[in-house]
C-alpha positions as CSV (number, residue, x, y, z in Angstrom):
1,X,6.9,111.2,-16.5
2,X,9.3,110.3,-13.7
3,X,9.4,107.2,-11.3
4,X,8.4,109.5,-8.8
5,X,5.0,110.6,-10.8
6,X,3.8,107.1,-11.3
7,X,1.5,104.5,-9.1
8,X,2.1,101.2,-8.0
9,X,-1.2,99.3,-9.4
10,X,-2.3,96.0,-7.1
11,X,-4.3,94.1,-9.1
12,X,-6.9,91.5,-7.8
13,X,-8.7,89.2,-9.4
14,X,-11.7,86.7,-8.7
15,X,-13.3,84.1,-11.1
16,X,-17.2,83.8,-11.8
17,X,-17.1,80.1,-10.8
18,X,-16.3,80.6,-7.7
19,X,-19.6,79.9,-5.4
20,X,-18.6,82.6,-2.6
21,X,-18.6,85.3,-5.2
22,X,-21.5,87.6,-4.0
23,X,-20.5,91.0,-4.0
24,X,-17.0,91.8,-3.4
25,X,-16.1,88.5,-2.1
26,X,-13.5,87.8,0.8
27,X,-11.2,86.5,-2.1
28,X,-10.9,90.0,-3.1
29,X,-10.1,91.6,0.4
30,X,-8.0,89.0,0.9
31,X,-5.6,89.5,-2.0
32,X,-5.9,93.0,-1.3
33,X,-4.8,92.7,2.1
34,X,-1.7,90.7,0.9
35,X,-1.2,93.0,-2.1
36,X,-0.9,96.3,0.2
37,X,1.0,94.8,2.6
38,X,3.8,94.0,0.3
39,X,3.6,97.2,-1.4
40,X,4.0,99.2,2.0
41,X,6.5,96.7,3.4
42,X,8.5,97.1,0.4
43,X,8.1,101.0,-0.4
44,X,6.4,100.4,-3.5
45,X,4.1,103.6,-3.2
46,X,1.5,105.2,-4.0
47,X,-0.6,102.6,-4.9
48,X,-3.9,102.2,-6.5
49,X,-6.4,99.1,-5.8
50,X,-7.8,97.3,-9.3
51,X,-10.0,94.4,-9.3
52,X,-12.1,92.2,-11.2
53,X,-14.3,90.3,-9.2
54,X,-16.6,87.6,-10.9
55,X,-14.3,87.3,-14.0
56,X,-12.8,84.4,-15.6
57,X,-9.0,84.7,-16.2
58,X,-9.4,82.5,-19.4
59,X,-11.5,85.8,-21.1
60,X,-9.3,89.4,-21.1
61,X,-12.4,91.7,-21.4
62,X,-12.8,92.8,-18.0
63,X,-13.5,96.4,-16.9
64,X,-10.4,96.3,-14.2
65,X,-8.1,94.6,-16.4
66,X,-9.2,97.2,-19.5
67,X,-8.0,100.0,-17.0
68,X,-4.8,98.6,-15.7
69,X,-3.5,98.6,-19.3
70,X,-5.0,102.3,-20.0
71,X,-2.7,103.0,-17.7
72,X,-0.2,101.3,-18.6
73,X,-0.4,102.4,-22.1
74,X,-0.6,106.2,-21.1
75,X,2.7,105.2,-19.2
76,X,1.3,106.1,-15.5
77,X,2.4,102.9,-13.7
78,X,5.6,102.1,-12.5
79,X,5.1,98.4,-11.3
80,X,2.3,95.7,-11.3
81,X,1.7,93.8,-8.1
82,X,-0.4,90.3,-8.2
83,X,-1.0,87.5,-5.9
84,X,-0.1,85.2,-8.7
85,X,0.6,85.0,-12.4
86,X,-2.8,83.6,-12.9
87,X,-4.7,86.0,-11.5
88,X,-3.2,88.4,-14.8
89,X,-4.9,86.1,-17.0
90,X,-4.6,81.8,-18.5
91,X,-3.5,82.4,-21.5
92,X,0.7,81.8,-21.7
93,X,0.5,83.6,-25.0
94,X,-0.9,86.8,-24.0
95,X,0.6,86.4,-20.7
96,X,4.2,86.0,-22.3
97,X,3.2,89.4,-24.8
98,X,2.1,91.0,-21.5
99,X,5.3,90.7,-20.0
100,X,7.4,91.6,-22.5
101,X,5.5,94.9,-22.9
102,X,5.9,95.5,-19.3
103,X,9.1,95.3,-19.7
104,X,9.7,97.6,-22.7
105,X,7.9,100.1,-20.6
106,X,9.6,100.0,-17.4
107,X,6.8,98.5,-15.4
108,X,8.0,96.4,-13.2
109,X,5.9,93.2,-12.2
110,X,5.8,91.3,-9.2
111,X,3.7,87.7,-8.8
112,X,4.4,87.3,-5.1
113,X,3.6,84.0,-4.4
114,X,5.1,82.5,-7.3
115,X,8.2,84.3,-6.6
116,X,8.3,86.6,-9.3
117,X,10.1,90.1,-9.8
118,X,11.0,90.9,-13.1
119,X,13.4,93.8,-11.0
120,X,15.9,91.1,-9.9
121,X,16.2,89.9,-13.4
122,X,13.9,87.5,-15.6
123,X,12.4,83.9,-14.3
124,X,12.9,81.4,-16.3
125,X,9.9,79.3,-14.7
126,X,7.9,82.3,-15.4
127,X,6.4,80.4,-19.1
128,X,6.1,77.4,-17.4
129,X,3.7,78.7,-15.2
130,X,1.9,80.0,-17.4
131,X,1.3,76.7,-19.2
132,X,0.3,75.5,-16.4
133,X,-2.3,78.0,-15.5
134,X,-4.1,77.5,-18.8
135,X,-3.9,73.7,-19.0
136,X,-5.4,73.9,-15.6
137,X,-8.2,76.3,-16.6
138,X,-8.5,74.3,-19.7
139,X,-8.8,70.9,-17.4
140,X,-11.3,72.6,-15.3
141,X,-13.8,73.9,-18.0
142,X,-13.3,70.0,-19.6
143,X,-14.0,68.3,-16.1
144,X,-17.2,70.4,-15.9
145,X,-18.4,69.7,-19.0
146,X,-17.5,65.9,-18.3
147,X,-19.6,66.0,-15.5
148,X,-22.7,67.4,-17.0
149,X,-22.9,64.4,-19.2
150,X,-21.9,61.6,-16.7
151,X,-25.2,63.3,-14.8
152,X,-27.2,63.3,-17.9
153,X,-26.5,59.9,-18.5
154,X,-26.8,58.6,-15.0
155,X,-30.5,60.3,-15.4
156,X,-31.4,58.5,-18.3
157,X,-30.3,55.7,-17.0
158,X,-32.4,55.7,-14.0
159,X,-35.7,56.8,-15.9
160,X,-35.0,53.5,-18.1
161,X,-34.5,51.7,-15.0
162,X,-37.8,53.1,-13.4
163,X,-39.5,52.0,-16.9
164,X,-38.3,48.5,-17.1
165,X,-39.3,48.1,-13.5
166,X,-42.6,48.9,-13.9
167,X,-43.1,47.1,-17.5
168,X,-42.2,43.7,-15.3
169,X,-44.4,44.8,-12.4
170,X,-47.4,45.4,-14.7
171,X,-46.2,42.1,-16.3
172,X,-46.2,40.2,-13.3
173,X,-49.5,41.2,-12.2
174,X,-51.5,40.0,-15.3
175,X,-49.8,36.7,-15.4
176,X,-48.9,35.6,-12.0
177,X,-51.4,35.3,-9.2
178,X,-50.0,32.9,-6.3
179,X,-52.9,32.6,-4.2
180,X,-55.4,31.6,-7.5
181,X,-53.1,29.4,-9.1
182,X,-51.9,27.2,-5.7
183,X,-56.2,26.9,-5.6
184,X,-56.1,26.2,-8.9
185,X,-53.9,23.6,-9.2
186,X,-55.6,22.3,-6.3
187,X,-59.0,21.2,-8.2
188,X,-57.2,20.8,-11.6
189,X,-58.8,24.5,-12.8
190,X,-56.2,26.1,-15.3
191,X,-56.4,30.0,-15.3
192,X,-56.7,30.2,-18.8
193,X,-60.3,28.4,-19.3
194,X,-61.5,27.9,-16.4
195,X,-62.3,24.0,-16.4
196,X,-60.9,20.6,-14.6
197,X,-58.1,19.3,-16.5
198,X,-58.2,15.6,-17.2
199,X,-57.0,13.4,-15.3
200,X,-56.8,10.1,-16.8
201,X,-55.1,7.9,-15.0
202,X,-56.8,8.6,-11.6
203,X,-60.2,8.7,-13.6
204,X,-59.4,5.0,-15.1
205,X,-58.6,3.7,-11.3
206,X,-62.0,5.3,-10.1
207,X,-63.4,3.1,-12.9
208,X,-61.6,-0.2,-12.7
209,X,-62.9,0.0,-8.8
210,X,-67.0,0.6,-9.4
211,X,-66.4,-2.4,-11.6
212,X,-65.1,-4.7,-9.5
213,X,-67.9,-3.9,-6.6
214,X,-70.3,-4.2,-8.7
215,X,-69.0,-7.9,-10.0
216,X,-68.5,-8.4,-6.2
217,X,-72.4,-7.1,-5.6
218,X,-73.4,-9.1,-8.4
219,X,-72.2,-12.4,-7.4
220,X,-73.4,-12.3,-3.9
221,X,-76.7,-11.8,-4.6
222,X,-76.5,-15.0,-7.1
């Protein structure tokens, strides 16, 4: 099969964590839009539209992806067009394979805004990128998880916090009445039982005073 008999593929892809993705999400048309326009700006027709919206690029069974390399394999495709290597896939091994097939068949891949063509000869940022792709998907997945404890914790800490609160509350309530122990004090009551503390020395003063009226009544009347 000539050149001349094979299709351009333009290959889109969207990951599942992405909130907008309901449907075929803008994402998609959007890197459609950019994918056809480079195709028919640069003759690189006819073309055929793949995509994969919803799908991780860490995982490689996808229905869209399955196809592009069906026809590949059955040597229909004369060039692969993405938005950028990491819409292919994040893994720099199978990326790196991927490419080097492509090239023993004659497929021709572009990544257009990374800058690559494999046509005008091989770039050698091309395994650096993908590197990067997987440590970022890798960095992503790790962050998430991250977060999922930091909430769990922060949870846990709150209920204990709640609990602790209301331990000293309920505390506070049994042991500490203002109002009853200022009256209390007052007439000498403790809370505990109930009765007038002793109060010796005033008691002794009250005593040392009836006696000396009643020497002072005593002697008058003599």
């Amino acid at each position: 099969m000539t050149n001349t008999d094979k299709i351009v593929i333009l290959y889109q892809r969207l990951s599942r964590d992405d909130p907008t993705n309901e449907g075929e999400s803008n994402s998609i048309v959007n890197q459609r839009r950019m994918l056809e326009k480079y195709a028919e700006e640069n003759g690189l027709m006819p073309y055929e539209s793949i995509s994969d919206d919803g799908f991780s690029g860490t995982g490689w069974n996808r229905p869209g992806w399955e196809r592009v390399i069906e026809l590949i394999e059955a040597d229909r495709v004369s060039a692969l067009i993405v938005k950028n290597l990491d819409r292919m896939g994040r893994d720099h091994l199978r990326v790196g394979l991927l490419l080097e097939q492509f090239e023993a068949r004659n497929v021709r891949f572009i990544a257009i805004s990374d800058g690559i063509d494999s046509a005008s000869g091989n770039d050698d940022f091309t395994p650096f990128r993908a590197i990067l792709a997987e440590w970022y998907a890798k960095d992503t997945s790790r962050k998430a998880a991250v977060g999922s404890r930091a909430v769990l914790a922060v949870l846990r800490w709150q209920k204990l916090v709640r609990v602790v609160r209301l331990q000293e509350r309920e505390q506070i309530g049994l042991t500490r009445q203002p109002d009853l122990l200022l009256a209390h004090s007052r007439h000498g009551v403790t809370p505990s039982s109930g009765r007038a503390s002793p109060k010796l020395p005033y008691s002794r003063r009250n005593a040392s005073r009836r006696s000396s009226v009643q020497q002072q009544t005593s002697s008058g009347h003599g």
